[in-house]
VMD Tcl script that draws the C-alpha trace (Angstrom):
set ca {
  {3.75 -62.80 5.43}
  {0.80 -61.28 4.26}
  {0.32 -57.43 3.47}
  {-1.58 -56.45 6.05}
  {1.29 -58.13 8.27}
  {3.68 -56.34 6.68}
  {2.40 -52.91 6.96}
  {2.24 -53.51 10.95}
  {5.69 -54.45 11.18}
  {6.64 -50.63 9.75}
  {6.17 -50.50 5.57}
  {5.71 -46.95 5.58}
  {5.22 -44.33 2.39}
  {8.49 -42.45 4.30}
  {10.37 -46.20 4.62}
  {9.04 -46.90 0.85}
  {10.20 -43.13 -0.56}
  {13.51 -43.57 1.76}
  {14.62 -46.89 -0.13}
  {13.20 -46.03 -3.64}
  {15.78 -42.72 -3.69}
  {18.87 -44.77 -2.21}
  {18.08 -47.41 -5.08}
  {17.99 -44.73 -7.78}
  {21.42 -43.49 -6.25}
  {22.73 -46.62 -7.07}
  {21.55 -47.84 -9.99}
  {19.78 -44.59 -11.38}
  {15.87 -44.27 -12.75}
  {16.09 -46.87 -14.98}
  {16.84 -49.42 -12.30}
  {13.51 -48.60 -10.27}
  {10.71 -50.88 -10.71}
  {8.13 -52.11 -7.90}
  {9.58 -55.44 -7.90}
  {13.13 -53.68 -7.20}
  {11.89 -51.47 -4.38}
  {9.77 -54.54 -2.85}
  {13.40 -56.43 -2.84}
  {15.38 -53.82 -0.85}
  {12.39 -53.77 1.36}
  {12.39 -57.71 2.09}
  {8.58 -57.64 1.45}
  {6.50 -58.49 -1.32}
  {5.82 -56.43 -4.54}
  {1.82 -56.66 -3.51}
  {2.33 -55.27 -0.05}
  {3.68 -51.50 -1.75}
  {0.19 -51.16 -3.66}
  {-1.30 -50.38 0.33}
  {0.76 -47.28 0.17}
  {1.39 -46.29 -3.52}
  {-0.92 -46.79 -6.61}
  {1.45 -47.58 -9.21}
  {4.97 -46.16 -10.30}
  {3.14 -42.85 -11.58}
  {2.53 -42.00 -8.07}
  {5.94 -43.18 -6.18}
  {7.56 -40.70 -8.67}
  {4.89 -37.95 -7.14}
  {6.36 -38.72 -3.92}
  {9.54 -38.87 -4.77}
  {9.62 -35.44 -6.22}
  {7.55 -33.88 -3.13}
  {10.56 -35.52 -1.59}
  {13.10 -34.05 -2.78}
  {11.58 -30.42 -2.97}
  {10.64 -30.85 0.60}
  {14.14 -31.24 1.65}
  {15.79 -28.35 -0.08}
  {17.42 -26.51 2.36}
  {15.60 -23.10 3.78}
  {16.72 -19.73 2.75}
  {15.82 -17.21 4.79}
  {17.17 -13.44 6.20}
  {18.38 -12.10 3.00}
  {17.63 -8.79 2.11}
  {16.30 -7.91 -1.05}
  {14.30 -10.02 -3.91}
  {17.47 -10.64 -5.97}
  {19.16 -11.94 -3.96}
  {16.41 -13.95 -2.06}
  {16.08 -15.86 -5.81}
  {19.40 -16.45 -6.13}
  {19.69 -18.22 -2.85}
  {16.37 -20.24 -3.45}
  {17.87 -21.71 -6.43}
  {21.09 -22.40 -5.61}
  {19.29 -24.52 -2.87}
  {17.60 -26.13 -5.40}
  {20.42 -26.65 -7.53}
  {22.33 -27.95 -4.88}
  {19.86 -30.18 -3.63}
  {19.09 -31.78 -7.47}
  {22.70 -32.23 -7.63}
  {22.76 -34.46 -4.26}
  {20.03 -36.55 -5.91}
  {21.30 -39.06 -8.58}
  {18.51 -38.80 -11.46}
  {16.49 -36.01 -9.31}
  {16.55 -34.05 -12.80}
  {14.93 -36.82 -14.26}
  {12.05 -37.31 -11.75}
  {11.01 -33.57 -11.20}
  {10.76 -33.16 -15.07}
  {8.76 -36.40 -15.40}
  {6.46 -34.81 -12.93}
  {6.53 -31.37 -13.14}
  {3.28 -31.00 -11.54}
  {5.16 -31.27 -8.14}
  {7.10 -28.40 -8.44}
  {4.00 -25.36 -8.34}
  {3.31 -27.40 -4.72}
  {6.93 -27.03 -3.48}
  {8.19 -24.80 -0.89}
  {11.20 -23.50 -3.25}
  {7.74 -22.54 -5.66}
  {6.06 -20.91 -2.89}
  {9.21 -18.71 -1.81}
  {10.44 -17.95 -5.15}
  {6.43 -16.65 -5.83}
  {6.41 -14.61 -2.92}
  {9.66 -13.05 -3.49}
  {9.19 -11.94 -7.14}
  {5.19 -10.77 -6.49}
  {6.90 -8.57 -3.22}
  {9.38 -7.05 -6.69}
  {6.23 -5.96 -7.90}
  {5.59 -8.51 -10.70}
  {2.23 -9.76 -10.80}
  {0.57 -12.84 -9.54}
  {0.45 -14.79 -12.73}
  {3.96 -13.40 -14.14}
  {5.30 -14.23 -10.56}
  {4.60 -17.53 -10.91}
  {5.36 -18.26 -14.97}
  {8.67 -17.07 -13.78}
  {8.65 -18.92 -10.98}
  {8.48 -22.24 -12.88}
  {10.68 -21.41 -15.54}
  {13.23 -20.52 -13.02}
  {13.23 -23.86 -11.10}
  {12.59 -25.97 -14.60}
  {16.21 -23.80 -16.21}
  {17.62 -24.79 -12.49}
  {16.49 -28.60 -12.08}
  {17.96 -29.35 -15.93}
  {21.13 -27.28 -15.34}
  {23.36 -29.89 -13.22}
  {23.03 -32.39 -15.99}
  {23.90 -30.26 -18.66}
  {26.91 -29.05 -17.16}
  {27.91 -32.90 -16.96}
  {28.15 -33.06 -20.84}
  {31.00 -30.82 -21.00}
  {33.20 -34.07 -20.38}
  {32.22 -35.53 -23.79}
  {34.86 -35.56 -26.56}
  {34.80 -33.31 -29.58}
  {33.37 -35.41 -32.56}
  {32.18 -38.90 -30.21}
  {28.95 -40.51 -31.23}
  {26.67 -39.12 -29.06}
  {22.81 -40.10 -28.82}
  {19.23 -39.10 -28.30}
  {16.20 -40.98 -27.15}
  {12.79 -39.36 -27.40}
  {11.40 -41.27 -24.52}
  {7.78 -42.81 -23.92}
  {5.30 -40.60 -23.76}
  {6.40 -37.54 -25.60}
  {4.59 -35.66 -27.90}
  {5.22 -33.00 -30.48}
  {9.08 -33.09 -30.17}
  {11.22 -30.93 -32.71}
  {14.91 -32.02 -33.17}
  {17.03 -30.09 -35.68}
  {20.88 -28.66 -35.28}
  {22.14 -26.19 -34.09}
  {25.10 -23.35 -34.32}
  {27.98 -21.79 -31.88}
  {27.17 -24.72 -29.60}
  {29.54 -26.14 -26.60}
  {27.34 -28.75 -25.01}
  {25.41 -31.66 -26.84}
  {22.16 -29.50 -26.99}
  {20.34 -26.61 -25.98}
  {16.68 -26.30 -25.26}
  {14.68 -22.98 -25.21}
  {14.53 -21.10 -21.79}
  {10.54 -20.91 -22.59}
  {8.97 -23.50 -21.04}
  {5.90 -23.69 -23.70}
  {8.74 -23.73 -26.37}
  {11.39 -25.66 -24.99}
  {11.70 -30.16 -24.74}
  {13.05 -30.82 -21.12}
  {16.22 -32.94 -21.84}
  {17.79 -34.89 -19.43}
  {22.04 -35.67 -20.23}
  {23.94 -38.31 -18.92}
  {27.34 -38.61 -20.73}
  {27.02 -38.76 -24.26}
  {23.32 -39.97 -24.21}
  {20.17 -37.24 -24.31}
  {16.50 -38.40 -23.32}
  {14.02 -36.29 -24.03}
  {10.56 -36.20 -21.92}
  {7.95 -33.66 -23.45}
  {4.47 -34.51 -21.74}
  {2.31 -31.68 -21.97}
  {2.15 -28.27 -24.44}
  {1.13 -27.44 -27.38}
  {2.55 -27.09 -30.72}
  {6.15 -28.34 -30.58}
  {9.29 -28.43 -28.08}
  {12.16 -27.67 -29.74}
  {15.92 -29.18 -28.92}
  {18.92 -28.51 -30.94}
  {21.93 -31.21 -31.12}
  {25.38 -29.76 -31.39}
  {26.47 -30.88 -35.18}
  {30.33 -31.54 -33.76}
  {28.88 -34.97 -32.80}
  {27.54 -38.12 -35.27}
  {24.11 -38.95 -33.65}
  {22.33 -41.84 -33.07}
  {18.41 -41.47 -33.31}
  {15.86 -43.63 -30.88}
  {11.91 -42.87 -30.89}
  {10.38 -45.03 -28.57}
  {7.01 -45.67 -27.93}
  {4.76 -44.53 -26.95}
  {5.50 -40.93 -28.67}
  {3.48 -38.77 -30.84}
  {4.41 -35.90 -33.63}
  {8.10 -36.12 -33.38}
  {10.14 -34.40 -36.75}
  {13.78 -34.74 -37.17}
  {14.74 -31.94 -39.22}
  {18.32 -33.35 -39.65}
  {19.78 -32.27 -42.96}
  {23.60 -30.95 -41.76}
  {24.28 -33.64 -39.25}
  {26.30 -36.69 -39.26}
  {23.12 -39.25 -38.67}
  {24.36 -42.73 -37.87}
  {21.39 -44.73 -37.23}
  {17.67 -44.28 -36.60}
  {15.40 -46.98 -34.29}
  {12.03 -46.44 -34.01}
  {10.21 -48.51 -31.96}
  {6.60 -50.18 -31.22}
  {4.38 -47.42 -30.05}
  {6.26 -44.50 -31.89}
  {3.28 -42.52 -34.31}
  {3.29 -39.73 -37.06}
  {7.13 -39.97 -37.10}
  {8.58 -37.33 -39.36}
  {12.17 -37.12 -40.56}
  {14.01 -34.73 -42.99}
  {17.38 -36.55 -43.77}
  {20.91 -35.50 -44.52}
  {23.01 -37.23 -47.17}
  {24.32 -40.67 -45.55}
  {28.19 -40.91 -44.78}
  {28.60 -44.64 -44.94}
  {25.49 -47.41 -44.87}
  {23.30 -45.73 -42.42}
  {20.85 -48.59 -40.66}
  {17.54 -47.22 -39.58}
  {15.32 -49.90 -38.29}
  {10.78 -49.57 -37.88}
  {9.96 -51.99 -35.93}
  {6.40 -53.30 -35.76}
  {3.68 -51.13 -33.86}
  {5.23 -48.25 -35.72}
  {2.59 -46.44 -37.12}
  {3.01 -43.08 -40.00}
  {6.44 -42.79 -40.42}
  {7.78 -39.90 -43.58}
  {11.25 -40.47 -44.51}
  {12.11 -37.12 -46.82}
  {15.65 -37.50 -48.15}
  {18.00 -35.45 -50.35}
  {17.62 -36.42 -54.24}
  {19.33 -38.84 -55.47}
  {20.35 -40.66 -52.13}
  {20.32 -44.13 -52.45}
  {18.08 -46.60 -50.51}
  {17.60 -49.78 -50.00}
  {14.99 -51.75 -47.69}
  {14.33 -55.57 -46.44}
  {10.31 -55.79 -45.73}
  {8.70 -58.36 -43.67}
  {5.63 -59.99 -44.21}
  {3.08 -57.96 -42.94}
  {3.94 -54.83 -43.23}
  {1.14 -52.25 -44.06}
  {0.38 -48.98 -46.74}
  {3.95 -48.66 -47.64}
  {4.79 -46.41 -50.68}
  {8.72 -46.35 -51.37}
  {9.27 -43.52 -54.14}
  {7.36 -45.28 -57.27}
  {6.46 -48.66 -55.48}
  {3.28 -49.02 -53.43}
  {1.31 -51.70 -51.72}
  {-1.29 -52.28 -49.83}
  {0.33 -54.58 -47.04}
  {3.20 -57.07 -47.85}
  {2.32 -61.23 -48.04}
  {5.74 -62.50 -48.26}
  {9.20 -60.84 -47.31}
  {10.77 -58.65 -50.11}
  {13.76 -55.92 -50.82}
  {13.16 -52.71 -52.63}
  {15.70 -50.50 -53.98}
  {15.58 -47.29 -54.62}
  {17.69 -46.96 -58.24}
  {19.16 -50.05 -59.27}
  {22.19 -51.20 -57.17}
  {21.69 -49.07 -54.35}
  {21.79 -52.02 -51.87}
  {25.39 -51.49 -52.94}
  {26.20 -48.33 -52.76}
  {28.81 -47.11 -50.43}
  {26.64 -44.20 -48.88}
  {23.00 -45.40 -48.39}
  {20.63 -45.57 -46.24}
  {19.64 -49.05 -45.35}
  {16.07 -49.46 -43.82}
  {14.79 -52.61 -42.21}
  {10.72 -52.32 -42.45}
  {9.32 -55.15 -39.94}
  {6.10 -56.77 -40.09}
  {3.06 -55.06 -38.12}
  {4.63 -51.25 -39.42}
  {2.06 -49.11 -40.75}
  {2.12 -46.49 -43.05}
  {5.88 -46.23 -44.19}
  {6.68 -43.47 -47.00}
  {9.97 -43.01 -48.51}
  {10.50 -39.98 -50.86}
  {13.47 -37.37 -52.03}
  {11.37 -34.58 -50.40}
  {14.17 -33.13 -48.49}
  {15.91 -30.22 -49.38}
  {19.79 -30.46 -49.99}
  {21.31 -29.03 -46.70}
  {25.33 -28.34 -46.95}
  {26.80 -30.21 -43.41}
  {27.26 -28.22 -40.68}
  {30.97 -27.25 -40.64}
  {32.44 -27.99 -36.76}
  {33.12 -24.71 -35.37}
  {35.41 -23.62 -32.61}
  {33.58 -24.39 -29.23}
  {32.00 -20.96 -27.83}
  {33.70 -20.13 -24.33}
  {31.24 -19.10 -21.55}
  {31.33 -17.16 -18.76}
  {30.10 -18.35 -15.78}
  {27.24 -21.37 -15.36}
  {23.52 -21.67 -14.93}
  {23.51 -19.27 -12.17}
  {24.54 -16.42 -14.65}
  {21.54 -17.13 -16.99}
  {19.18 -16.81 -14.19}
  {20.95 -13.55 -13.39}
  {20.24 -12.30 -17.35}
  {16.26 -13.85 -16.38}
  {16.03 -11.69 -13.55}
  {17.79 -8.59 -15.66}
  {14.35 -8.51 -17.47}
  {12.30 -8.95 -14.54}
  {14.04 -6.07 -12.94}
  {13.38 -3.72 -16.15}
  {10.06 -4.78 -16.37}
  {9.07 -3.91 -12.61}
  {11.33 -0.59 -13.53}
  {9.64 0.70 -16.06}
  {6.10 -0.42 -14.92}
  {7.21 1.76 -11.59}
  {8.31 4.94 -14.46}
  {4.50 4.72 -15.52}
  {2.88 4.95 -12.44}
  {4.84 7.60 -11.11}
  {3.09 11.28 -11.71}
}
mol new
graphics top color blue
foreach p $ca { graphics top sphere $p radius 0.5 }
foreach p [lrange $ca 0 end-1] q [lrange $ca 1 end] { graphics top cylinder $p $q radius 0.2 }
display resetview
């Protein structure tokens, strides 16, 4: 059947966003793909390019989608309480959604154009905030709201599980470092300019930073060994990990100015460059020992002491003299097509992170929106105490 066939006999964008969230609810974000969607819909992949562009814009839809169907709150009195209804709307509508965290973060853009946005605007600007404070807070409220159902998932994870973190494609200046008095896997910054949205699904955090300047900061809860993944394409990512248990480090084809400051290894920690890598600083505590298998064609590696230019023939480098076997090492695997690769003992010694008693806390997301909205209600206070004669 050709395409134009098929859009007469009822391939709609609402059939086409209908199909792509109940196949997400089933298999989750990862499992969507064109080819998927075209499946479910019995027509060919070709046929959803009348309605969509590419995968960039189904996820637009998706998210007006899903912020379009978050039920109304209306004939409360009062701003406070008008906010607190509009997110726990949201909150309960992201919750409905398998992976809806996932999809408003990757495209945040959809959230100033929501009606939850518009409400949430009006109600804070009729407070007496101003325009552009109503609507920063605004969007930080319904970014702290869409993350919050997933992190309140991770609270099933064991004390002292490996746990892992992907900084996913297309991320850029992402800062990962521990942290202290934590009870979930991570925290992230309530600022939005400050903070990297983080998506949790069990034990495994993906990290999406897209836009801002400088970097997004996420701290990992040191009562876990972590596994490290940069994936490409990413830019300007820094593990400042000295004080947790690091297992392994992958960083794959894409991933660029990679910088990592390292703890001392517990065991023969594997971290693996693969080719397409390109500027990657490993800084580890003196006297840690090292040891690396090089491909052919690697490029403008310097290892400590040893340098070259690019590599003609597969090789091993160690960093001291039977380090490839010593009991606690780190064991790099440099593949052919890597570019720029420096090794030093850089890092500053950093005593592990002891595990400390998980901190209890009282209530859930809703109760740090109600410490947000504290502030807001002091500031439009005391702005009132000024004006008054």
């Amino acid at each position: 059947m050709a395409p134009e066939d098929e859009r007469q006999q009822g391939l709609t964008r609402e059939r086409l966003v209908s199909a792509a969230l109940e196949l997400i609810g089933e298999e989750g974000l990862e499992g969507l793909s064109m080819r998927a969607l075209a499946d479910r819909l019995e027509v060919k992949a070709a046929s959803l390019y009348w309605h969509v562009r590419d995968r960039r814009e189904l996820l637009e839809l998706l998210a007006e989608s899903i912020l379009e169907t978050v039920r109304p709150t209306r004939g409360r009195s009062g701003w406070r309480t008008a906010v607190l209804d509009a997110g726990a709307a949201l909150r309960e509508r992201v919750r409905a959604q398998n992976d809806a965290s996932r999809i408003l973060l990757e495209v945040p853009d959809a959230l100033t154009g929501s009606p939850t946005y518009v409400e949430l605007t009006k109600q804070l600007e009729a407070a007496g905030l101003q325009p552009v404070e109503a609507a920063e807070v605004s969007l930080m409220v319904m970014v702290h709201l869409i993350a919050s159902p997933a992190a309140a998932k991770e609270s099933a994870v064991a004390v002292g599980s490996d746990a892992s973190i992907a900084i996913d494609s297309g991320s850029r200046g992402v800062l990962v470092r521990p942290g202290t008095d934590m009870e979930g896997l991570i925290r992230t910054a309530h600022d939005q300019a400050s903070a990297a949205p983080a998506i949790v699904r069990g034990e495994r955090v993906v990290v999406r930073r897209l836009r801002g300047v400088g970097y997004g900061e996420i701290e990992l809860n040191p009562r876990h060994p972590w596994r490290f993944q940069i994936q490409g394409a990413t830019w300007n990512t820094v593990l400042e990990v000295g004080g947790l248990d690091v297992r392994a480090i992958k960083l794959d084809s894409g991933a660029a100015k990679v910088e990592c400051f390292l703890p001392r290894p517990r065991g023969v920690v594997p971290i693996e460059v693969s080719g397409g890598v390109v500027g990657l600083s490993l800084h580890r505590p003196r006297g840690v020992a090292v040891a690396a298998d090089i491909s052919a064609g690697a490029v403008r590696l310097k290892l400590d002491d040893y340098s070259v230019k690019a590599t003609v023939m597969d090789s091993q480098w160690e960093s001291e003299r039977g380090a490839s076997a010593a009991p606690n090492r780190y064991q790099l695997r440099i593949s052919g097509g890597a570019v720029q690769v420096n090794v030093d003992s850089a890092a500053k010694e950093v005593e592990p992170v002891k595990p400390e008693a998980p901190v209890k806390t009282a209530g859930d997301a809703v109760s740090a929106l109600e410490i947000l909205l504290d502030g807001v209600e002091s500031r439009i206070r005391s702005r009132r105490g000024a004006t008054s004669p």
